[in-house]
One Martini backbone bead per residue (centre of mass of N, CA, C, O) as a GRO file, in nm:
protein
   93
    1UNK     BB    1  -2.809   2.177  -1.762
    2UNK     BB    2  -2.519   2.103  -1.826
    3UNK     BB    3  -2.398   2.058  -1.512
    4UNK     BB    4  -2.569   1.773  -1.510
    5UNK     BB    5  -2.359   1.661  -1.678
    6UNK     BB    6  -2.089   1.450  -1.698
    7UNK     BB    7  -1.862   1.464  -1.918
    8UNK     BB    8  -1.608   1.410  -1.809
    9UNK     BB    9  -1.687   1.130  -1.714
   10UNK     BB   10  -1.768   1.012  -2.036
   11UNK     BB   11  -1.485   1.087  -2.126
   12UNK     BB   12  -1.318   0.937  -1.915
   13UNK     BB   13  -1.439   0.661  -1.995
   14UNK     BB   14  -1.410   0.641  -2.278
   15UNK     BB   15  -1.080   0.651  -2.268
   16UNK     BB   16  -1.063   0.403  -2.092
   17UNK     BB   17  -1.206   0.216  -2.339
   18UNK     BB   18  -0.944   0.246  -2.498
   19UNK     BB   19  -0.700   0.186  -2.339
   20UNK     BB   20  -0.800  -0.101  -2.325
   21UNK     BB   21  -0.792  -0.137  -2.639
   22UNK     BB   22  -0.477  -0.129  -2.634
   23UNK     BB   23  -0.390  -0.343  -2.446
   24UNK     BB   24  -0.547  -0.577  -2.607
   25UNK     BB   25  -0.407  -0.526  -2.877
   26UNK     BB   26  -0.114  -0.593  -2.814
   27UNK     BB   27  -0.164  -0.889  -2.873
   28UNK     BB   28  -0.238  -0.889  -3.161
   29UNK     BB   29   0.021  -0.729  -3.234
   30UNK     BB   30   0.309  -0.758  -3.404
   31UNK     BB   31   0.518  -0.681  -3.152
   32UNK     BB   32   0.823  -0.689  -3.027
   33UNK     BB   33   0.860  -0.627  -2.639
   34UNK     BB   34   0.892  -0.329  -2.625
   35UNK     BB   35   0.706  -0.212  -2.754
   36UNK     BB   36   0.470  -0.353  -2.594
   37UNK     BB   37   0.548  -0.219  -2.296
   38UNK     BB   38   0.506   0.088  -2.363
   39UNK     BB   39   0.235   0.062  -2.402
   40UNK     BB   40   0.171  -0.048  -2.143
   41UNK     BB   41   0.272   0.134  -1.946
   42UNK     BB   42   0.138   0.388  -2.079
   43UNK     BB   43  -0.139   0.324  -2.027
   44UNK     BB   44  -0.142   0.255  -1.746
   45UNK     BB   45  -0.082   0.560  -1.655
   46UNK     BB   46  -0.309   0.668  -1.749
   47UNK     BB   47  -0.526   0.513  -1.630
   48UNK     BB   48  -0.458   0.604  -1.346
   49UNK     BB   49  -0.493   0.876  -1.358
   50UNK     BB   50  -0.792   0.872  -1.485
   51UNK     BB   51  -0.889   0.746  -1.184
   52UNK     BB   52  -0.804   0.993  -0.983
   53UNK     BB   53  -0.927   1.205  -1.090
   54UNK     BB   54  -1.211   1.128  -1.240
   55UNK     BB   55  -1.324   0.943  -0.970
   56UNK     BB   56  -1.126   1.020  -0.692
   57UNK     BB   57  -1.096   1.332  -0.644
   58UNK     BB   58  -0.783   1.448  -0.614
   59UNK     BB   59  -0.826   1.755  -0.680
   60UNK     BB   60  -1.074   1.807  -0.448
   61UNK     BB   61  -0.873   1.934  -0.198
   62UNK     BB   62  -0.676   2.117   0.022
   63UNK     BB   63  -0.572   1.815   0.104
   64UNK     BB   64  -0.281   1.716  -0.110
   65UNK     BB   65  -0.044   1.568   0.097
   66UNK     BB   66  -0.266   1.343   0.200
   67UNK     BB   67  -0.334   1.242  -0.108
   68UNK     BB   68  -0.036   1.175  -0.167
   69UNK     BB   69   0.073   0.987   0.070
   70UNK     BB   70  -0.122   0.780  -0.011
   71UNK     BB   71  -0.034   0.693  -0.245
   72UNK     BB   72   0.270   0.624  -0.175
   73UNK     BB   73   0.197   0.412  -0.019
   74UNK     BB   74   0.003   0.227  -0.182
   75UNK     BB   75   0.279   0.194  -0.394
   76UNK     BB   76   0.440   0.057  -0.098
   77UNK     BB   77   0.248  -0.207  -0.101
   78UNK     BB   78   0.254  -0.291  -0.355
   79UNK     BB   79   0.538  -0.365  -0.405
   80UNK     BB   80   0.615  -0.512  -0.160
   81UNK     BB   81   0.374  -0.737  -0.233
   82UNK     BB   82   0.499  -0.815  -0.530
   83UNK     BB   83   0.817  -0.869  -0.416
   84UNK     BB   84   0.766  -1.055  -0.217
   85UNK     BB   85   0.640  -1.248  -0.392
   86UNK     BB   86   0.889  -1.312  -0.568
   87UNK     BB   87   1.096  -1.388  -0.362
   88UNK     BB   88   0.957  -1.660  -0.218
   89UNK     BB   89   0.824  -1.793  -0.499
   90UNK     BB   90   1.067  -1.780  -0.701
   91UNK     BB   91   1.371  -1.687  -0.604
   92UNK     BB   92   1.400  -1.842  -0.314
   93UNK     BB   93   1.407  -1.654   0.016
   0.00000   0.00000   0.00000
């Protein structure tokens, strides 16, 4: 009865809801633009692990070269058209 309940899942959500709140934080919280950055930096950085880990079930396939590949692309995708649309729209090239 215990392997039926997914405790990892709601442990792992539950987790995400602290992230986010922790996030939402830094609004309220006068902290000064450095420190305020590290923690939404270091937030973003686990919620996006604990969203690939335990949502994503990146680590259950015996081919994770291809599963490690394709997050590298579309974080080249991602950033490709982030910095593109900064050049193009704020920077003016």
């Amino acid at each position: 009865m215990a392997r039926l309940f997914p405790i990892r899942h709601v442990m792992g959500y539950i987790f995400s809801l602290v992230l986010s709140l922790v996030a939402l934080g830094v609004i309220y919280w006068n902290l000064s633009f450095a420190a305020a950055m590290v923690i939404l930096i270091i937030s973003a950085v686990l919620q996006a692990s604990l969203q690939l880990v335990l949502f994503m079930h990146i680590g259950e396939t015996d081919s994770k070269k291809s599963l490690y590949l394709n997050i590298a692309y579309a974080a080249f995708v991602g950033l490709a058209t982030i910095f593109g649309t900064l050049f193009a729209m704020i920077w003016g090239y």
